[in-house]
N, C-alpha and C positions, 0 to 999 in steps of 0.2 A: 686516503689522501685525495685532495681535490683534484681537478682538473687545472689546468693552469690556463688562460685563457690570454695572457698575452705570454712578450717575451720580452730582458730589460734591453735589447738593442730595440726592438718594435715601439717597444715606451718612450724610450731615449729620441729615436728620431720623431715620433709623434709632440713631443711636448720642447722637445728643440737642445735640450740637455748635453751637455757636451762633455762635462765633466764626469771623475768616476766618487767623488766622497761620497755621494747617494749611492752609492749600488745596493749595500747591505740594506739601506731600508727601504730603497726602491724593490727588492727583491724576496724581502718579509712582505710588503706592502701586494703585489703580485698576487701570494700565494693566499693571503686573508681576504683581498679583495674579490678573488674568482670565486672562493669559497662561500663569500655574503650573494655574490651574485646568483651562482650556482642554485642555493640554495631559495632563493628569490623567485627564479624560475621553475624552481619544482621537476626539473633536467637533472641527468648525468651528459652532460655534454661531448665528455670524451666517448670515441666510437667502442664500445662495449658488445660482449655475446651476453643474451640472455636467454636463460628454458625457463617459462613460467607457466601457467594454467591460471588459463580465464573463464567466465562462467558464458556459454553460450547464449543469446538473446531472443534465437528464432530469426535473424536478419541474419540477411549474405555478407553482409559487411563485420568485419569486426575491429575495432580500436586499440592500436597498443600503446602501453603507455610512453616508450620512451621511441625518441623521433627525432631526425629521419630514419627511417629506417633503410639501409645501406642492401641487408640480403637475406634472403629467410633462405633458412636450413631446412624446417622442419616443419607442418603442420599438420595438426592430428584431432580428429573425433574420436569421443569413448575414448575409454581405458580396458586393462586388463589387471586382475590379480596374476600375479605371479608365484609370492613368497610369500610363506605367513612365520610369524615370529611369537614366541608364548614364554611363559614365565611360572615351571611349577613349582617352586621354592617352597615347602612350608615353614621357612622361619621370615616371609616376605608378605604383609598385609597388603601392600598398594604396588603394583606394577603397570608399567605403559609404555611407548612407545611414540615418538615425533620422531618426525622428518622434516626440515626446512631450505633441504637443496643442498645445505654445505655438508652439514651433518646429519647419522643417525643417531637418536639420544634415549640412550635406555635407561628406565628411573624405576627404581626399587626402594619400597620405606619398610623396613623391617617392622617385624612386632611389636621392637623397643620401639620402634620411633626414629632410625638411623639412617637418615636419605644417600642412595649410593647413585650418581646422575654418572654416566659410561658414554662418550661423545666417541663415536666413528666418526671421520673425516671420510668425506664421501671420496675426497682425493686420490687418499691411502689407500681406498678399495674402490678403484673404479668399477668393479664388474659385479653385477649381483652375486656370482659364484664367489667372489675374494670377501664382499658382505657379510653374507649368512657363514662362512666358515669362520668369519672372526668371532659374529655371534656366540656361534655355537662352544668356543672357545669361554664366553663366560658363566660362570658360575650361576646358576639355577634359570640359564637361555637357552631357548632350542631355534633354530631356525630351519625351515624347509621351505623347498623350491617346489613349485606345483610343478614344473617338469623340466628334468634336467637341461634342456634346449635354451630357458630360459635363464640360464645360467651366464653366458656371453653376452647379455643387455648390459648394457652403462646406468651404473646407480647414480649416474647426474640427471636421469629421465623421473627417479623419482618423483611421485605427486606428494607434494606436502601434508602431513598428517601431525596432529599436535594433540598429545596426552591421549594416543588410542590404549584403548585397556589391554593389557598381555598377561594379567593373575589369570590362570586358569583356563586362560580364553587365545585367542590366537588374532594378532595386529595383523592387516593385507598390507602389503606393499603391492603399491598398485605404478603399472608403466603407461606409456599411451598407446592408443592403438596403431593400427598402420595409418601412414600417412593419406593426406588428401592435396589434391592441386590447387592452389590458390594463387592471385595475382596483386600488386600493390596497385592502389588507385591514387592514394596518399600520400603525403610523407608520412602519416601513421597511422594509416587505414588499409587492409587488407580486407580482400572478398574470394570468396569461396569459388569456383570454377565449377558448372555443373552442380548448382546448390540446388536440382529439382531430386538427387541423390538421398537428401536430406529433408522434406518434405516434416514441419513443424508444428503435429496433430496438436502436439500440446499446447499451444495457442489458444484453442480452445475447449473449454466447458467438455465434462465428460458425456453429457448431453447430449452435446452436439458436435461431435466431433465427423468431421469428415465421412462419406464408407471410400472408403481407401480401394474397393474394387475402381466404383466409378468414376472416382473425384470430388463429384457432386450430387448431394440428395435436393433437390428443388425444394425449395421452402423449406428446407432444416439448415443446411450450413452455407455461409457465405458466399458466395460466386469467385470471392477471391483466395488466392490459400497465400500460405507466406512460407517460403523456401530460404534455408541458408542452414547457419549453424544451430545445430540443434540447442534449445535452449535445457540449462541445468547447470549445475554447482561445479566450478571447476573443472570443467568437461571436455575443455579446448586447450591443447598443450601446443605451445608455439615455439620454437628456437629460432630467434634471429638477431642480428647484428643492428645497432640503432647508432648514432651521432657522428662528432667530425674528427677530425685528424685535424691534430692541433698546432699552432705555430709554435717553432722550435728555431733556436739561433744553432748557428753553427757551433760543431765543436772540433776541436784537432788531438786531442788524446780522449781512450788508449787508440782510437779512431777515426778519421777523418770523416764526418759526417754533416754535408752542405745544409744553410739552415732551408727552413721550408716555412710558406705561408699555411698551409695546411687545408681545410676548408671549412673553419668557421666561417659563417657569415662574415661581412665586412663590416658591416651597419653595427653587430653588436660586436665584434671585436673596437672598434671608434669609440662607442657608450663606453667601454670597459676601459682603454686607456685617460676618458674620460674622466668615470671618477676617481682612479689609480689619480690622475693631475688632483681632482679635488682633496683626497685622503693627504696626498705632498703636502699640497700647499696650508692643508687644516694642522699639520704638523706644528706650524709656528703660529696659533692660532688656538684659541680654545676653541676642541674638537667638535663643541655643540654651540658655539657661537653660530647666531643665523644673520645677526644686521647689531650696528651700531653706530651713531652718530656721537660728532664731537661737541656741539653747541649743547649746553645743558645735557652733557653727559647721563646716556641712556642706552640700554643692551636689551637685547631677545635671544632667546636660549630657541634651539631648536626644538621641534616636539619628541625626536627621534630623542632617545637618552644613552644610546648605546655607543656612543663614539661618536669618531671620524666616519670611518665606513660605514655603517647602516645608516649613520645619515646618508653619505651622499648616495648611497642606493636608494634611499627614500627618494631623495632628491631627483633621481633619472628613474623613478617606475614608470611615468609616462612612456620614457621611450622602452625601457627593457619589457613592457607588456608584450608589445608585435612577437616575442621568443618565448611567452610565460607559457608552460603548459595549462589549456584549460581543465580542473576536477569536476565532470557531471556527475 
């Protein structure tokens, strides 16, 4: 479900409305329009927890994608195995193992040819111990824990893994390691604390790499070194809370709960009720109508072919760019 980014009392007093026959599609209109916009921006706007894994760069700084970022929980270099998971079935030609954060997905193709896909909800088993025992629960699955201790970790730490082999062989489930300090500079930019901890050989050439007694070999390596996060595939595990708190009107059942402006910006909550007016008023209107005059009767269709709303988003990208996320 989207975010909702206004609310029909916010719209109502913005656009001057006083009457209720518009509610129903003032409030379809709402929920399609955040969604275009939403989506526009390349944001989850509502304030969200995420645990992801990034790939480290060798810079102290690191970029996250969704913004602002409100609190970080967690931040971590390296990983560890923990659990390995295998598959000895011999009536089973292809076996594997994913992990994509919600679930674990065990896939077996039998000899005939009979794909059997098994989804753990990481939910249902928060703890690696409540995991690997449901595993072990299926039919030609073993699972084991490298050491009972790690058995009390949260399988929401999982690191993503998609079609690791399990015939015969054994899948890692891998967690992060211990955490590290870091501070926000951003609204979506965090940096490392003490990044000379992590010193980033692999920057350079096997050649010439650093000597890590001295620092510096004179005439072999740089003068300069580069310190942060260590660069590699996935190798930075973050958990943090990213966006706003959204306007909500008031409600009196089963609860009395005062409304709230919340803290979207104001600037693009304005844009938003915006084109919610423009998507109304295209209501009585063909929705891709852009201009028409009456003398020697003549029309322009908009380039947008998608409607009311992705027009009038087309319409306001100028202004809703200032909130787009940029993809480098």
């Amino acid at each position: 479900m989207s975010s909702l980014l206004t609310t029909l009392t916010r719209f109502k007093a913005y656009s001057g409305i006083t009457g209720t026959t518009q509610d129903a599609l003032i409030t379809n209109l709402i929920s399609s329009v955040s969604a275009q916009v939403e989506r526009y921006l390349r944001r989850t706007l509502e304030s969200t927890s995420y645990k992801i894994w990034l790939d480290g760069s060798g810079a102290p700084g690191l970029r996250l994608h969704q913004y602002p970022i409100t609190a970080l929980y967690q931040v971590c270099v390296g990983n560890s195995s923990i659990a390995q998971i295998g598959n000895t079935s011999s009536t089973v030609s292809r076996a594997s193992v994913s992990c994509d954060g919600t679930n674990l997905t065990l896939v077996e193709i039998s000899t005939l040819g009979v794909e059997t896909i098994t989804d753990l909800l990481l939910a249902t088993y928060p703890s690696i111990n409540s995991l690997i025992t449901i595993v072990n629960t299926k039919a030609g699955w073993t699972g084991t824990l490298q050491s009972a201790s790690y058995g009390t970790l949260p399988s929401s730490m999982l690191r993503p893994i998609y079609g690791q082999n399990a015939l015969n062989a054994l899948a890692d489930l891998v967690v992060p390691d211990a955490p590290v300090q870091v501070k926000i500079v951003y609204e979506d930019l965090i940096e490392i604390i003490n990044s000379d901890i992590f010193p980033t050989w692999d920057i350079f050439p096997n050649d010439r790499q650093p000597n890590r007694m001295s620092a510096i070999q004179p005439g072999i390596t740089p003068a300069t070194f580069s310190y942060g996060f260590p660069p590699g595939t996935k190798n930075i595990f973050v958990w943090y809370r990213a966006g706003y708190t959204l306007p909500t009107d008031a409600v009196t059942t089963p609860t009395a709960v005062p409304a709230s402006d919340g803290t979207l910006p104001a600037g693009l909550a304005m844009i938003v009720n915006q084109i919610l007016w423009d998507c109304l008023a295209s209501t009585k209107l063909n929705s891709n109508l852009k201009s028409e005059s009456i003398g020697d009767y003549s029309y322009t269709m908009n380039a947008t072919a998608n409607g009311a709303i992705a027009s009038a988003v087309e319409n306001h990208k100028k202004d809703l760019n200032q909130y787009r996320r940029v993809s480098i």
